[in-house]
Steps between C-alpha positions, in 0.01 A plus 500: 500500500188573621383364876167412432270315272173743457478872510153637575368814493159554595277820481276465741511377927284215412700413231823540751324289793361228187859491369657475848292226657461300138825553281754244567651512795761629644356803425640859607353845437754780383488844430852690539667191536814647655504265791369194329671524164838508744407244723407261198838593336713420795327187636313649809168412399302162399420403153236745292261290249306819409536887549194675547591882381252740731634793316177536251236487804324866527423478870835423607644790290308811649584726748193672535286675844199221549259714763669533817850392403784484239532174298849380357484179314701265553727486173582826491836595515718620760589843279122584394415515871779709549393753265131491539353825644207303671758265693713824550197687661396222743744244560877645539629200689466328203653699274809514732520137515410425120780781442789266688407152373772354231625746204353752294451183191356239765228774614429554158376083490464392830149524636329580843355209515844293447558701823249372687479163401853396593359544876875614579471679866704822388362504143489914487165489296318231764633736810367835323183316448443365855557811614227686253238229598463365185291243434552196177230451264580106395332236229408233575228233291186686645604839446713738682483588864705756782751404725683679760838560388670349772292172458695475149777349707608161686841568511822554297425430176168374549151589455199411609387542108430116336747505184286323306178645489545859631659810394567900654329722286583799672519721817268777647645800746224709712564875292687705703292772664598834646785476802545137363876409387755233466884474460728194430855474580809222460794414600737292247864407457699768373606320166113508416467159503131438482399343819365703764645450844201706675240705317221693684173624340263772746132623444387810709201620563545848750284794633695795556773351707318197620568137353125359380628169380802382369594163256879362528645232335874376547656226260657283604296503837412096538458216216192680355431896379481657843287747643612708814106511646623515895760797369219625326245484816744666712503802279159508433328837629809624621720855394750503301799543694877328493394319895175366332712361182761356721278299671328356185802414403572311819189316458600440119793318635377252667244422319680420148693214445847629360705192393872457425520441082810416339476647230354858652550560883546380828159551753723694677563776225134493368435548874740843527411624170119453533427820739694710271308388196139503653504850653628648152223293352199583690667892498488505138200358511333756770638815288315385240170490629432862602148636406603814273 
């Protein structure tokens, strides 16, 4: 028995923002559907008068280099970017973490944007993507405009997107240039259950054996996607040596917020387990980013 009363499926973003802030209401966009469809199913989610399919929109079904950076849109699925070369060549944190989300059939459906718009703290794709500094194309009645990534989120499992009017077309990453690199790492439950209890995502920028700049990003760090910036500051300019990476990780410490979940870990283990999985992350991530 069907769940909802219309089924739309437009072709165009103004047709998506006319059908979203006109159709009758409530209405809900969908793409993969593998979170939705479930939640609908079992009861975790209000009542859907209309369906607005995204799946037929061009824009949000490109991954494509737009000038300076490398666009994915945001109904493309988790196994496309997986096996793209362009992703491949500039954005390897987020084929690791596309690579560990759900199953081999979900990947095949679920989308990046599905990701991302759950505003889940640990979501692997969100953490990759903080990490990258991407930014989120979204439409909205006048048109479409940037945001920072970051800005996407209020806190767990809400954004600062209006559901009614607005939608994320997409995400752009700065191409990665020579001595440029990133790595993403995670740490689960040994049964693979599908919950991460800490997952770590590293961009490195070096000269020779000097740290230019670094990006981290730790979920679950606080109620929202977080970004290590004092870790990253402390780094910043200095060489790459085990004393240097110990103290970032110091500073990493205290600055996340690593809170005891029932259903993943106590602060405490996060806590002991954290050092372990940062330094093999932004390791990975340095190795990778040597100037042949």
């Amino acid at each position: 028995m069907y769940q909802w009363q219309e089924y739309r499926q437009p072709k165009s973003l103004a047709e998506a923002i006319e059908d979203l802030s006109n159709a009758p209401v409530p209405a809900v966009p969908i793409a993969g559907g593998t979170d939705l469809l479930l939640d609908m199913r079992q009861g975790r989610h209000s009542n859907v008068h209309t369906l607005i399919d995204l799946t037929n929109i061009p824009e949000m079904n490109t991954i494509e280099i737009q000038g300076e950076s490398l666009f994915i849109g945001a109904c493309v699925s988790i196994n496309r970017i997986i096996n793209d070369p362009l992703v491949q060549r500039n954005a390897q944190a987020l084929i690791e973490a596309c690579d560990l989300i759900a199953g081999p059939q979900v990947r095949n459906i679920a989308t990046l944007g599905g990701n991302v718009a759950h505003a889940l703290p640990a979501a692997d794709g969100t953490i990759a993507l903080l990490a990258l500094s991407a930014t989120a194309n979204v439409a909205f009645p006048g048109g479409v405009r940037t945001m920072q990534f970051q800005e996407l989120f209020l806190g767990p499992g809400k954004t600062s997107i209006d559901k009614q009017t607005e939608l994320i077309v997409g995400f752009s990453i700065p191409l990665a240039k020579p001595g440029q690199a990133s790595a993403f790492k995670r740490i689960m439950r040994p049964q693979g259950v599908a919950l991460p209890i800490l997952n770590c995502a590293v961009w490195v920028e070096r000269e020779g054996n000097r740290i230019n700049a670094s990006r981290i990003a730790v979920g679950p760090g606080g109620p929202r996607p977080f970004r290590a910036t004092k870790a990253e500051n402390s780094i910043s300019g200095q060489y790459f040596n085990d004393d240097n990476i110990s103290k970032a990780t110091e500073v990493l410490l205290e600055q996340g917020s690593f809170r005891t979940s029932p259903r993943r870990a106590t602060s405490e283990y996060r806590k002991s387990i954290l050092p372990g999985l940062f330094q093999g992350t932004f390791k990975k991530a340095w190795s990778r980013a040597v100037v042949e």
